[in-house]
DRENDO-1510 file (C-alpha; in Angstrom, 1 decimal, always signed):
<recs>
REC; n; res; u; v; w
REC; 1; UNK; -3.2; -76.2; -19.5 .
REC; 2; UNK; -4.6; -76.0; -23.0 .
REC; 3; UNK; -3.0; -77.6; -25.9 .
REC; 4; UNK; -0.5; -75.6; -27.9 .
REC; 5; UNK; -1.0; -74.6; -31.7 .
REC; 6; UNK; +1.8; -76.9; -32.7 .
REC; 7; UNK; -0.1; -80.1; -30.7 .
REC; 8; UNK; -3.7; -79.3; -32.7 .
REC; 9; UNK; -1.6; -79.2; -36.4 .
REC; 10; UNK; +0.2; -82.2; -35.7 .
REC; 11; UNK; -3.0; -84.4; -34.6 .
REC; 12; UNK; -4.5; -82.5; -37.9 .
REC; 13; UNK; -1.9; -83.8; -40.2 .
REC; 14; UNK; -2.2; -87.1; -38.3 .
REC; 15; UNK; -5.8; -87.6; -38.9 .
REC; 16; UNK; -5.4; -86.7; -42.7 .
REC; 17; UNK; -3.2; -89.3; -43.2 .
REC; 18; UNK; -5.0; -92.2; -41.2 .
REC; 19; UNK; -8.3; -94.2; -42.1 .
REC; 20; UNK; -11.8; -92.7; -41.5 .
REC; 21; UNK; -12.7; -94.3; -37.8 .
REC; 22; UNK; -9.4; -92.9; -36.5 .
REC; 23; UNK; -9.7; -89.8; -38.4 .
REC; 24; UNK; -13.4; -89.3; -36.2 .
REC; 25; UNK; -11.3; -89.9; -33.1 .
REC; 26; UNK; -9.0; -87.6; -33.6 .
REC; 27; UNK; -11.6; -84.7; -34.6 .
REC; 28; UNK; -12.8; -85.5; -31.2 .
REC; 29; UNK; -9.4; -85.3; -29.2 .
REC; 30; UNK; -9.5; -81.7; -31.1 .
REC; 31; UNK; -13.4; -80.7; -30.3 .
REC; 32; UNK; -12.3; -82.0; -26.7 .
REC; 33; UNK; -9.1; -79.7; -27.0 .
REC; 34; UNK; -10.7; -77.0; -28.2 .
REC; 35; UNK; -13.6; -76.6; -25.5 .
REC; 36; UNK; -11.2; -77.4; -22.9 .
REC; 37; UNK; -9.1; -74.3; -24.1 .
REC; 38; UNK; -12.3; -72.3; -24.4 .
REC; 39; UNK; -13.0; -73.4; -20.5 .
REC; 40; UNK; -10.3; -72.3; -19.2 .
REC; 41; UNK; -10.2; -68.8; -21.1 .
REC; 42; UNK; -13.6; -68.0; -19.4 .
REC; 43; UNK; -12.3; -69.3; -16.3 .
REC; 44; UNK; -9.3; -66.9; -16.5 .
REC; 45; UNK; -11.5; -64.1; -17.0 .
REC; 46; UNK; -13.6; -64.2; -14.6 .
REC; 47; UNK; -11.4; -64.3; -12.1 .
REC; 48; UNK; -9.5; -61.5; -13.6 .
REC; 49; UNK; -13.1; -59.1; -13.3 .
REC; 50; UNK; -13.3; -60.3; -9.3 .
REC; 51; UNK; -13.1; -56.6; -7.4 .
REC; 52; UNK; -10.9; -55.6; -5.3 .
REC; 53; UNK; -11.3; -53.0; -2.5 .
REC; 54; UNK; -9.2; -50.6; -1.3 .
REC; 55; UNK; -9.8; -50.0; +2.7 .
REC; 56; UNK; -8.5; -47.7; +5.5 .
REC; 57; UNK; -9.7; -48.1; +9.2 .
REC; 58; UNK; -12.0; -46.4; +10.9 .
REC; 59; UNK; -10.5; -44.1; +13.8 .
REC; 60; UNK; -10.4; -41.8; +16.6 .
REC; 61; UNK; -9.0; -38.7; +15.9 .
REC; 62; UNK; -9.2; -34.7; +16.7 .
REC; 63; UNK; -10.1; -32.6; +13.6 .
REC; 64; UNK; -9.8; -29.1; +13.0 .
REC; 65; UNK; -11.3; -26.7; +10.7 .
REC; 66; UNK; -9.6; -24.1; +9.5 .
REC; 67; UNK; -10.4; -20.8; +6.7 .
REC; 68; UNK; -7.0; -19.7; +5.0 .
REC; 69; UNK; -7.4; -16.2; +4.1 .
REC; 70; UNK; -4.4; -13.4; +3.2 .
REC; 71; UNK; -3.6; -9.8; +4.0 .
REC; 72; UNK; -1.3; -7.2; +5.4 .
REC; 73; UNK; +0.0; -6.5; +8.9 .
REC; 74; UNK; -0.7; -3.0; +9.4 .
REC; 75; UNK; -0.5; -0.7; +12.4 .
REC; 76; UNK; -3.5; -0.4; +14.5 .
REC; 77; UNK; -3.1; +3.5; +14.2 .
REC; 78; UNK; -1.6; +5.5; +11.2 .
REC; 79; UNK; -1.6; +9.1; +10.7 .
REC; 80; UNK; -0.6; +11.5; +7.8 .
REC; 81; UNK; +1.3; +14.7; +8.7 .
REC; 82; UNK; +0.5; +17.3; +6.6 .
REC; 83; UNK; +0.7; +21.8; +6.4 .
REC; 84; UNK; -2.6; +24.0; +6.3 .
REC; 85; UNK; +0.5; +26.6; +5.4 .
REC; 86; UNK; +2.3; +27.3; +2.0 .
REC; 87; UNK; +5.5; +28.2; +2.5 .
REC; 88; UNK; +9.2; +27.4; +2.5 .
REC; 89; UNK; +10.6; +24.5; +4.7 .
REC; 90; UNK; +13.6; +26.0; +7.0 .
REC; 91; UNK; +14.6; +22.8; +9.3 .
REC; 92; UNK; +13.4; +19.1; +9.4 .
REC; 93; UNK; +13.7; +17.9; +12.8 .
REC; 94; UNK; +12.7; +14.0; +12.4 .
REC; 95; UNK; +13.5; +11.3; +10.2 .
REC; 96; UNK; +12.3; +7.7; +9.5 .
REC; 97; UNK; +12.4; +5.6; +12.4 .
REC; 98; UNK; +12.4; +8.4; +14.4 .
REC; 99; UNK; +10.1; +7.4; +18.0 .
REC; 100; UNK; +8.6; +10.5; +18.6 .
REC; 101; UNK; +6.3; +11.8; +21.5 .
REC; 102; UNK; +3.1; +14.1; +21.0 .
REC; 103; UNK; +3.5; +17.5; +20.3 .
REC; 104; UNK; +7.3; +17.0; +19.6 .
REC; 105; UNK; +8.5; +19.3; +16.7 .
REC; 106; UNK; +8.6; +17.4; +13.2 .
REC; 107; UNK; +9.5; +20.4; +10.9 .
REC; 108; UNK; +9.6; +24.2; +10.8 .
REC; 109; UNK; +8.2; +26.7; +8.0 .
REC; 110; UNK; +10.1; +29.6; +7.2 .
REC; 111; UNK; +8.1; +32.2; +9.9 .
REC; 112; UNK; +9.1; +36.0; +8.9 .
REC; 113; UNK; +6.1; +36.6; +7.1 .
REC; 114; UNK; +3.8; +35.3; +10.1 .
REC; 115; UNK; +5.4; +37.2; +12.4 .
REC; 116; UNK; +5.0; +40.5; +10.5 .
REC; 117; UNK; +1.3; +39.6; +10.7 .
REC; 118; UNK; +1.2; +39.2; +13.9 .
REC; 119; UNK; +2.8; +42.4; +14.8 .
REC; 120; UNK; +1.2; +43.8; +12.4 .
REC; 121; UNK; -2.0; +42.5; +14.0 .
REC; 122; UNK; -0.7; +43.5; +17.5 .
REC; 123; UNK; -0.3; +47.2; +16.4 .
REC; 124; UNK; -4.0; +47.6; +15.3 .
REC; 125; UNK; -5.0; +46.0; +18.4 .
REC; 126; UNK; -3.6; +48.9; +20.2 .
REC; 127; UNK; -4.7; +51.1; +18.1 .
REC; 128; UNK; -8.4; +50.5; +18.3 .
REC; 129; UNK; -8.1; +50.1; +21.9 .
REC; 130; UNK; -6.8; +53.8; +21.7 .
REC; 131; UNK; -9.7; +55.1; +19.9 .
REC; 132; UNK; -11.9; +53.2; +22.1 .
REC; 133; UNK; -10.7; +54.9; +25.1 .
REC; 134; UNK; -11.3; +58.2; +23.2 .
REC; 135; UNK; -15.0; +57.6; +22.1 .
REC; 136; UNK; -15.3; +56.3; +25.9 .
REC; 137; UNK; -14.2; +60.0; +26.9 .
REC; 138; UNK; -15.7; +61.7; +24.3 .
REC; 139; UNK; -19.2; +59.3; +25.4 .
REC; 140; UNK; -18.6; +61.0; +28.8 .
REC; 141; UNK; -18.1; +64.6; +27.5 .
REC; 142; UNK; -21.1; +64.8; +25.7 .
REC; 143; UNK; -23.2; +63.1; +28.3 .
REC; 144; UNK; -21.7; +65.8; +31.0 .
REC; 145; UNK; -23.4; +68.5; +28.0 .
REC; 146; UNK; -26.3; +66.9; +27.3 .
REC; 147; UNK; -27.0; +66.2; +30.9 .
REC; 148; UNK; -26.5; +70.3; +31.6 .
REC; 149; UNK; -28.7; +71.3; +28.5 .
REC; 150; UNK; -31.7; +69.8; +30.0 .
REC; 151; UNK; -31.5; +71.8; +33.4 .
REC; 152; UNK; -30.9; +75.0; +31.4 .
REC; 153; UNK; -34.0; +74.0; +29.2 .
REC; 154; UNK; -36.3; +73.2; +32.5 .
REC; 155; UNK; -34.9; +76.4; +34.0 .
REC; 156; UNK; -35.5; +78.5; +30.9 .
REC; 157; UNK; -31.9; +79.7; +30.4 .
REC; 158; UNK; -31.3; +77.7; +26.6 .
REC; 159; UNK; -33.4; +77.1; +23.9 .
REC; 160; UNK; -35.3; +73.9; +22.9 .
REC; 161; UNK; -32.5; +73.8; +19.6 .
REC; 162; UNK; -29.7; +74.0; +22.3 .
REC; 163; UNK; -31.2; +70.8; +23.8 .
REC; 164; UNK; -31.8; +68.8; +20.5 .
REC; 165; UNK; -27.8; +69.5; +19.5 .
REC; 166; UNK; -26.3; +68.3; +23.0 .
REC; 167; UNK; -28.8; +65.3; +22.7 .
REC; 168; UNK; -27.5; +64.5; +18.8 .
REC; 169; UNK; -24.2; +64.8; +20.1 .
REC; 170; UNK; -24.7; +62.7; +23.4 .
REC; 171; UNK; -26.0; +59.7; +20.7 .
REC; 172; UNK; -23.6; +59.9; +18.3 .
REC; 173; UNK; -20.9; +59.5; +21.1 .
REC; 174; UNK; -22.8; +56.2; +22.0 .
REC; 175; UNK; -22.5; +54.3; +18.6 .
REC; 176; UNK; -18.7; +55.9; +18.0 .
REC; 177; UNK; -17.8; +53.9; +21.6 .
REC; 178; UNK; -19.7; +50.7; +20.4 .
REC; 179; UNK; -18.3; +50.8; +16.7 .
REC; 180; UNK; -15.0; +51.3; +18.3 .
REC; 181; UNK; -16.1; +48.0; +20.5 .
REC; 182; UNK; -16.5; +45.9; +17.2 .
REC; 183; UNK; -13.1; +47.3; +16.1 .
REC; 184; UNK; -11.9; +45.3; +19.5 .
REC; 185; UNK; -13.4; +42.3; +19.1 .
REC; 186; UNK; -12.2; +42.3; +14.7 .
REC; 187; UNK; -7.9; +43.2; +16.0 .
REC; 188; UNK; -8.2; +40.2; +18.7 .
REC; 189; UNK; -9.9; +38.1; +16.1 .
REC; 190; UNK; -7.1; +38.9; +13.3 .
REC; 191; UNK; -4.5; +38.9; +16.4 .
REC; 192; UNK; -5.3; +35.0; +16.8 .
REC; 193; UNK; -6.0; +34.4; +13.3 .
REC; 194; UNK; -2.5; +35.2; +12.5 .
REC; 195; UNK; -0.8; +33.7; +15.7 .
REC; 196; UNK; -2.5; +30.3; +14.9 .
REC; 197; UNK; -0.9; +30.8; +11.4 .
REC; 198; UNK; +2.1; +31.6; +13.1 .
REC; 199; UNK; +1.9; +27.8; +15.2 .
REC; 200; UNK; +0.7; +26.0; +12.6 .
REC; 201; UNK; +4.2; +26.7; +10.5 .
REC; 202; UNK; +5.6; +24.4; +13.4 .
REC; 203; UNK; +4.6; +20.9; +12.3 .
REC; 204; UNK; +4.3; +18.9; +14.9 .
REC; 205; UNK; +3.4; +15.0; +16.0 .
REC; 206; UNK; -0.2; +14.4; +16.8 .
REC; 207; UNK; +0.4; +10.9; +18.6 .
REC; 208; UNK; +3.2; +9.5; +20.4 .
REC; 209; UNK; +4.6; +6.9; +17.7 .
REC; 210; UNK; +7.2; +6.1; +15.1 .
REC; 211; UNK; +8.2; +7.7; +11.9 .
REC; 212; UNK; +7.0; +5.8; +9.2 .
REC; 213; UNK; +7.9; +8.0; +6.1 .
REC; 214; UNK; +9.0; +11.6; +5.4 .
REC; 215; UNK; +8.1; +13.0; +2.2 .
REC; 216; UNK; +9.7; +16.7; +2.7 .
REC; 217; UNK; +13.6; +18.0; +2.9 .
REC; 218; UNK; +14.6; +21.5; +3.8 .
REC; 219; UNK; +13.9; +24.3; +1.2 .
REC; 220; UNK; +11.0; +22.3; -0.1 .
REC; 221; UNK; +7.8; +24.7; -1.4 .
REC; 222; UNK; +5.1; +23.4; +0.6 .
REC; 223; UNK; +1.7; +24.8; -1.6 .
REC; 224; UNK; -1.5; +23.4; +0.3 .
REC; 225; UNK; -4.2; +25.7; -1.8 .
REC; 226; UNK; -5.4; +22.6; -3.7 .
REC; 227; UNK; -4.6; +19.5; -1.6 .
REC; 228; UNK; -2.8; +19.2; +1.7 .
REC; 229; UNK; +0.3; +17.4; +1.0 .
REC; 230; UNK; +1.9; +14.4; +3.5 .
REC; 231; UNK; +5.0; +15.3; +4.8 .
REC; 232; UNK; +5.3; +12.6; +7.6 .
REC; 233; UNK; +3.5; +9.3; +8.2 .
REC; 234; UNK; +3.1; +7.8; +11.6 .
REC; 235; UNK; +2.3; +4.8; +13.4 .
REC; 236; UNK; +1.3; +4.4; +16.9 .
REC; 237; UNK; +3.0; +1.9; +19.3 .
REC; 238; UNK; +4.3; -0.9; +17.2 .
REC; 239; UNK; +4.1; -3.6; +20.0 .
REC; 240; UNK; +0.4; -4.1; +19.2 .
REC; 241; UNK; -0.8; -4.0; +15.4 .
REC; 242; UNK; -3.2; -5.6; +12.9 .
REC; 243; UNK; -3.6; -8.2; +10.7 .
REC; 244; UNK; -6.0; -7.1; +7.6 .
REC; 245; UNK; -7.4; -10.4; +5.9 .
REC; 246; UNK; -9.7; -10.5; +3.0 .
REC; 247; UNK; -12.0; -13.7; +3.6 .
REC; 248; UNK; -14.1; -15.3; +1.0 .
REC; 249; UNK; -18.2; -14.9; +0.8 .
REC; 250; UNK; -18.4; -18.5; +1.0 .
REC; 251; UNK; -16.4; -18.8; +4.2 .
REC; 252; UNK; -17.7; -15.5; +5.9 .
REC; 253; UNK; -20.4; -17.5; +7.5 .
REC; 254; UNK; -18.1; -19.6; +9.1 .
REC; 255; UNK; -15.7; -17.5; +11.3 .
REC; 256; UNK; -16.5; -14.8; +14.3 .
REC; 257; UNK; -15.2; -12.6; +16.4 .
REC; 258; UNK; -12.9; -14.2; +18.8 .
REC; 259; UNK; -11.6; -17.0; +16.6 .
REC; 260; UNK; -7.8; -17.7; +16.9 .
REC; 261; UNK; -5.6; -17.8; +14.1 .
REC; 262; UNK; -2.0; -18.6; +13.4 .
REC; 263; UNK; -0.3; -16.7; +10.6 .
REC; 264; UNK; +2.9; -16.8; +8.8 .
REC; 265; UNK; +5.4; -14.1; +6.7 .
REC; 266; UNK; +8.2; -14.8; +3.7 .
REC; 267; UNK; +10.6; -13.4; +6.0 .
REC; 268; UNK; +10.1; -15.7; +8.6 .
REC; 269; UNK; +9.7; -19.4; +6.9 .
REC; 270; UNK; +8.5; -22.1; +9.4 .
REC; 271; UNK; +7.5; -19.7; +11.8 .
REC; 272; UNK; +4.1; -18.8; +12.7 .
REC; 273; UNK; +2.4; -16.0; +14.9 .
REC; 274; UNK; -1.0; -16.2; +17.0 .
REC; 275; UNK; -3.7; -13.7; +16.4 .
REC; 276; UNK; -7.5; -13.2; +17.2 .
REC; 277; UNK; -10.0; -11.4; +14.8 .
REC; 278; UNK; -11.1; -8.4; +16.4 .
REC; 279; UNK; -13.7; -7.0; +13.8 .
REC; 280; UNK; -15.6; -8.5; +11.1 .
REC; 281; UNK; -16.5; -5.9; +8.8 .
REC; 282; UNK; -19.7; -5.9; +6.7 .
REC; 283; UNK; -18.8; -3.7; +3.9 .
REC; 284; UNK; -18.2; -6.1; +0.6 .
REC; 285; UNK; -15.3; -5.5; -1.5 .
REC; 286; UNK; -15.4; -7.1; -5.3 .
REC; 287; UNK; -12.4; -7.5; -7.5 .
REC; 288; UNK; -12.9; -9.4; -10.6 .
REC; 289; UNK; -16.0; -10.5; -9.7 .
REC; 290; UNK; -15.6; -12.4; -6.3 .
REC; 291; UNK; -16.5; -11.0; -3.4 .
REC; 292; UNK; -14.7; -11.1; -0.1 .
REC; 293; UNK; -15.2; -9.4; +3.8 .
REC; 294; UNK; -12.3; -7.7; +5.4 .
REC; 295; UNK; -11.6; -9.3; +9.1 .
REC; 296; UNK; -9.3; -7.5; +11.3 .
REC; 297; UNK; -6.7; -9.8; +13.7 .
REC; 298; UNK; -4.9; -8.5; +16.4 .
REC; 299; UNK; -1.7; -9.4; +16.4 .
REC; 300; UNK; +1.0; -8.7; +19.5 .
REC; 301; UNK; +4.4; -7.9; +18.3 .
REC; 302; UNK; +6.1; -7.1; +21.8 .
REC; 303; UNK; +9.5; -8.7; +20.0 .
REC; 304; UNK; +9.0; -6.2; +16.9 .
REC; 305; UNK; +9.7; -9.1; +14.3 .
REC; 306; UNK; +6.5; -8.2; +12.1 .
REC; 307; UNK; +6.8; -4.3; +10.1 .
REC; 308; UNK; +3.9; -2.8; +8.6 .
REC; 309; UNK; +3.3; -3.7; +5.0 .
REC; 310; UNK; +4.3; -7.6; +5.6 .
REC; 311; UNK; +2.0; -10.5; +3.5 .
REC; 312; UNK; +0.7; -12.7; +5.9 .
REC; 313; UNK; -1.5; -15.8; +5.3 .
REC; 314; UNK; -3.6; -16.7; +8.1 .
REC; 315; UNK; -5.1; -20.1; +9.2 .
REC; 316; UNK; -8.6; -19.0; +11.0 .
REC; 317; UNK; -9.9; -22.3; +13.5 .
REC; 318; UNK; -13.5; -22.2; +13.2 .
REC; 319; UNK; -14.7; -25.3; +15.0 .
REC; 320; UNK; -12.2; -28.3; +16.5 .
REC; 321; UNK; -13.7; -31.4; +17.6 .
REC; 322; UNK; -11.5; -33.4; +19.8 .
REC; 323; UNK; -11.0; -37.1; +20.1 .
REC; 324; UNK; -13.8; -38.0; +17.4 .
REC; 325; UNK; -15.0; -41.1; +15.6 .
REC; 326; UNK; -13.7; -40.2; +11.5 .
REC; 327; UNK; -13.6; -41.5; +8.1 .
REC; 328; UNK; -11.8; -40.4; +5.2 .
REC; 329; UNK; -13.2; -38.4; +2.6 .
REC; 330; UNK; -12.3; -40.7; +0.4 .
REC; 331; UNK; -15.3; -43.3; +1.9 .
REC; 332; UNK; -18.0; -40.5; +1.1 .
REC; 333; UNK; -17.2; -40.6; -2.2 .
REC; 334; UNK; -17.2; -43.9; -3.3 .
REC; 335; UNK; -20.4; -46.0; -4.6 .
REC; 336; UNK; -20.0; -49.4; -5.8 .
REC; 337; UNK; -20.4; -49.4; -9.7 .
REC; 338; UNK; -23.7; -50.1; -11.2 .
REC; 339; UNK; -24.6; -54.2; -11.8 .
REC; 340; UNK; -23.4; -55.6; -15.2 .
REC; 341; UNK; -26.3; -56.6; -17.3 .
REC; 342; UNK; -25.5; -60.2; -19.3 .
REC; 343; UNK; -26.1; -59.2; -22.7 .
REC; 344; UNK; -24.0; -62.5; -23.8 .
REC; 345; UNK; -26.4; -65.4; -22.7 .
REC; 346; UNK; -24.9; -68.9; -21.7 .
REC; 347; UNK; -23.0; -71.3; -23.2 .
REC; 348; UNK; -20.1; -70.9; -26.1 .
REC; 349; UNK; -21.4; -67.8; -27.4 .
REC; 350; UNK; -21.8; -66.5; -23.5 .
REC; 351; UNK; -18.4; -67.2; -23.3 .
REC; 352; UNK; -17.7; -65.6; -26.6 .
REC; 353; UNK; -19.4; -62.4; -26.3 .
REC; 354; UNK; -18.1; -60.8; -22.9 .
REC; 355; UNK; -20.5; -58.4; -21.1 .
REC; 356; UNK; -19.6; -54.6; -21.3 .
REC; 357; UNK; -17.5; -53.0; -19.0 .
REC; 358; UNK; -19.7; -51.8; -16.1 .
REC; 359; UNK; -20.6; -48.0; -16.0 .
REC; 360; UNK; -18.7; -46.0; -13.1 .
REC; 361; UNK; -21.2; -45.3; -10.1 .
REC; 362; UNK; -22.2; -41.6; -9.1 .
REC; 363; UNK; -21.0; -40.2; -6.0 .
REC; 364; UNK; -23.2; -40.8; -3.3 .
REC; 365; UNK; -24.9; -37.1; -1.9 .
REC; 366; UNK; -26.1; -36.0; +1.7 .
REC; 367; UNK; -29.7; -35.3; +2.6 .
REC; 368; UNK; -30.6; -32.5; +3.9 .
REC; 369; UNK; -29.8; -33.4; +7.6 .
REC; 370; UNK; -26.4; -34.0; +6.2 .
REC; 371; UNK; -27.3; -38.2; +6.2 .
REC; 372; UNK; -25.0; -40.2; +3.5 .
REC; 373; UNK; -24.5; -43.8; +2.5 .
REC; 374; UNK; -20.9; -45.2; +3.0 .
REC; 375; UNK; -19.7; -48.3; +2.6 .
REC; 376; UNK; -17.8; -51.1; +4.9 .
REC; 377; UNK; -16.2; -54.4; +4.1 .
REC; 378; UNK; -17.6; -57.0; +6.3 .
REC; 379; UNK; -16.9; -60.5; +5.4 .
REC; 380; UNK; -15.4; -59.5; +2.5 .
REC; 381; UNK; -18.3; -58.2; +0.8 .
REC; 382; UNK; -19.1; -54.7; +0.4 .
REC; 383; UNK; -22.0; -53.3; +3.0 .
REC; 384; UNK; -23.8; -50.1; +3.1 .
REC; 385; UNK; -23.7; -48.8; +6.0 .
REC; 386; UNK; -26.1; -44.7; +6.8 .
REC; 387; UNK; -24.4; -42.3; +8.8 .
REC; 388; UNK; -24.5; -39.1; +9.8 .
REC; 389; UNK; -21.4; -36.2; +9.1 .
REC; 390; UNK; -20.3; -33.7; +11.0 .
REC; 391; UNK; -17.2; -31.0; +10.6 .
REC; 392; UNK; -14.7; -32.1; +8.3 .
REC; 393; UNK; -11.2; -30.7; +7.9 .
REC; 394; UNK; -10.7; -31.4; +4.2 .
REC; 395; UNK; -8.9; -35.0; +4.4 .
REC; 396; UNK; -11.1; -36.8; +7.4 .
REC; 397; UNK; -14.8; -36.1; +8.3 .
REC; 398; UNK; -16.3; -36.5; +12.0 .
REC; 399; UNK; -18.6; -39.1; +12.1 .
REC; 400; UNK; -21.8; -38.1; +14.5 .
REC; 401; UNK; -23.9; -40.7; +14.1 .
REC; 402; UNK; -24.2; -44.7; +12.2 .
REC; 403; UNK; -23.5; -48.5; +13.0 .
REC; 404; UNK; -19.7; -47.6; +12.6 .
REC; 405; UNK; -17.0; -48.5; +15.0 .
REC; 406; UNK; -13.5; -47.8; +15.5 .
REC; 407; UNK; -11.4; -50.3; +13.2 .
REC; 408; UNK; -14.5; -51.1; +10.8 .
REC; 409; UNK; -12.8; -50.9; +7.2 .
REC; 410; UNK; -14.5; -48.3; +4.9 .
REC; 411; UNK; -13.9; -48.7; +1.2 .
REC; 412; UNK; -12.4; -45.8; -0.6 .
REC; 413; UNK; -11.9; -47.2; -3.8 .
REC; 414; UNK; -12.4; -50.3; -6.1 .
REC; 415; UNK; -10.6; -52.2; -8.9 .
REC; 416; UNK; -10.6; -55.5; -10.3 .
REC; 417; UNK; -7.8; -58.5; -10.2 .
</recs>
C-alpha cells in the first residue's frame, strides 16, 4: 500500500525541523516512498490492460438458409367479365360470392332491339331465297328457248338474230340465279351476325368459379365503343391459389423451382402456411431503383382460410444442412488488435509515459475458396486457427473444413481487465 499524502507532509515537516544527517534520512524514507508508490501504480496498470476473451463453444447443430421475400395471395385463375354490346342492363342474376358454373347466366341486356334484327334479318333471308327460286325458273325458261332457237336455226325456220336474243336471254338468266346466290350467302351471314348479337346481350360465366366483384346494377348504360367495361370478376377454384413474391436480385441466384416455403398473413398471427415456388419468372421489375424477380408459390387452401388480395411474407429454404460442425458469426469477425508499439522506453519515464491505446484490428476476409482465419483459446492464449465455411443462416456458420472440434472455444470478442 503506498503511503498516504498526509504521511509524506508529516515526515516533511519532521525533516525541516531536525538536524542535517536525519534530515538526509528522511529524504530517503520519502525517495523510497515515492518509487514504491510509483511501483505499484505501473503494477496496477498493467494488470488492468491484461485481455480478456469472450468465448462460445464450438457445436453440432442443423442450419437452415432461408430468403424472406413478400407478396400477394392471388388466385391461380382470374377473369374479367365484360359486354362487346352497348345497351341497357334489364336483370343481374349473380352477386359477390356467388359459385357459379360455366355458361351459367351472369346478367341480361335489354334484347328488343336484337330481336328486331334478327327478324328483320330472317325476313330478307326469305326473301332472297324467293327470288332465287325465280331466277332458277326463269334460268330454266330461257334455257328451254334458247335450246329451241338453235334447232329452228340448224333447220332453217328462224333467223341467225332470233338465235343471238334467246342466247342473251339464256346468259343473263345465268348471272340473275348466281347474283341471287350471293344474296343467300349476305341474309345467312346478317341472319347470324345479328343472332350472335342477340347471345352475346346474355352475359354469361366463362369458367366454373366464384364471384369476385360485380361492377354493374340493373338499368345501368353499358357503352363498349371505346373500352370494354368489367362488369364481373372471377376466380377459379379457390382451394388451390398462388402466392406472388417479389424476390431480391441478390437472392434470385439462390432459390429454384421446387423450394419449400412457409408463409404467414396479419390475419392469422403465429400461424404459418406451406407453399412451393412453381415459376421463377425472368422478367425484372424496378421500383426505385432496386431490382427484384417475381416467383410464383403454390399455395393449397382446401380450408379456405387465405382470400385473394392477402399480404403474405414468405420464408424460402434454399439449402439445410443437418447435424453440422458451426461457429458463430461472431468468431469470423473478430481479429486480435494490432501489437502496441512501446513508444515510452524503460524505467521512470517508461512508467510515466504510457503506450497508446492499441488500434482496433480489421475484420478478417475469406479467400476466394471461401478460406478464413478464426481464432480459439487454447491454454489461455489466443490461437489462429484456418478453416473453411460453408452455408450460414445469418447467426451460425457451417464449418466444412479446419483443426476445429466440437467444444473448442472460439473468441468472439475481446476487452481488457
Amino acid at each position: 500500500m503506498p503511503p498516504s499524502k498526509s504521511d509524506i507532509e508529516s515526515i516533511v515537516k519532521t525533516a525541516d525541523s531536525g538536524s542535517p544527517r536525519r534530515r538526509w534520512l528522511i529524504w530517503g524514507l520519502v525517495l523510497i516512498f515515492a518509487v514504491a508508490g510509483l511501483w505499484y501504480w505501473w503494477s496496477a496498470a498493467s494488470k488492468q490492460s491484461l485481455p480478456v476473451y469472450a468465448t462460445q463453444a464450438v457445436e453440432r447443430a442443423d442450419i437452415i438458409v432461408q430468403v424472406t421475400a413478400t407478396g400477394t395471395v392471388e388466385p391461380t385463375n382470374e377473369v374479367e367479365i365484360s359486354s362487346e354490346l352497348s345497351g341497357t342492363v334489364r336483370s343481374v342474376e349473380a352477386d359477390f360470392n356467388d359459385e357459379v358454373k360455366k355458361g351459367q347466366i351472369l346478367a341480361r341486356l335489354d334484347t328488343d332491339k336484337l330481336e328486331a334484327n334478327v327478324e328483320l334479318s330472317q325476313a330478307s333471308l326469305t326473301a332472297t331465297q324467293a327470288r332465287l327460286a325465280e331466277a332458277t325458273a326463269t334460268l330454266n325458261e330461257t334455257k328451254d328457248n334458247y335450246d329451241r332457237a338453235v334447232l329452228l336455226e340448224q333447220k332453217h325456220v328462224t333467223t341467225l338474230e332470233g338465235l343471238l336474243k334467246a342466247k342473251a336471254a339464256y346468259d343473263r338468266a345465268k348471272a340473275a340465279l348466281k347474283s341471287a346466290e350471293a344474296d343467300i350467302r349476305v341474309s345467312e351471314a346478317n341472319l347470324k351476325i345479328n343472332q350472335a348479337n342477340l347471345e352475346k346481350a346474355c352475359i354469361c360465366s366463362s369458367i366454373d368459379g366464384v364471384v369476385l366483384d360485380r361492377n354493374v346494377e340493373v338499368g345501368q348504360i353499358v357503352a363498349s365503343s371505346l373500352q370494354a367495361p368489367v362488369l364481373f370478376t372471377l376466380a377459379a377454384d379457390l382451394t388451390s391459389m398462388q402466392l406472388q413474391v417479389d424476390i431480391d436480385e441478390a437472392d434470385i441466384g439462390k432459390v429454384k423451382v421446387g423450394d419449400a416455403a412457409l408463409f404467414s398473413v396479419e390475419a392469422y398471427q403465429g400461424r404459418t402456411f406451406p407453399a412451393a415456388i412453381s415459376e421463377l419468372r425472368f422478367a425484372p421489375k424496378t421500383v426505385d431503383g432496386v431490382v427484384t424477380y417475381e416467383a410464383i408459390l403454390s399455395i393449397d387452401n382446401s380450408d379456405m382460410l387465405l382470400r385473394p388480395g392477402m399480404t403474405a411474407t414468405a420464408d424460402i429454404t434454399v439449402a439445410e444442412i443437418k447435424d453440422t460442425l458451426a461457429i458463430p458469426n461472431a468468431a469470423l469477425r473478430f481479429a486480435p488488435p494490432a501489437v502496441e508499439v512501446d513508444s515510452g522506453g524503460t524505467g521512470l519515464l517508461g512508467m510515466l509515459f504510457k503506450n497508446a491505446p492499441r488500434p482496433p484490428a480489421a475484420t478478417p476476409k475469406a479467400d476466394t475458396e471461401g478460406r478464413r482465419e478464426i481464432w480459439i483459446l487454447k491454454d489461455g492464449q489466443a490461437t489462429a486457427v484456418d478453416i473453411l465455411t460453408g452455408e450460414t443462416d445469418g447467426s451460425k456458420t457451417e464449418v466444412r473444413e479446419g483443426d476445429l472440434s466440437e467444444g473448442d472455444l472460439v473468441i468472439t470478442d475481446q476487452t481488457t481487465e
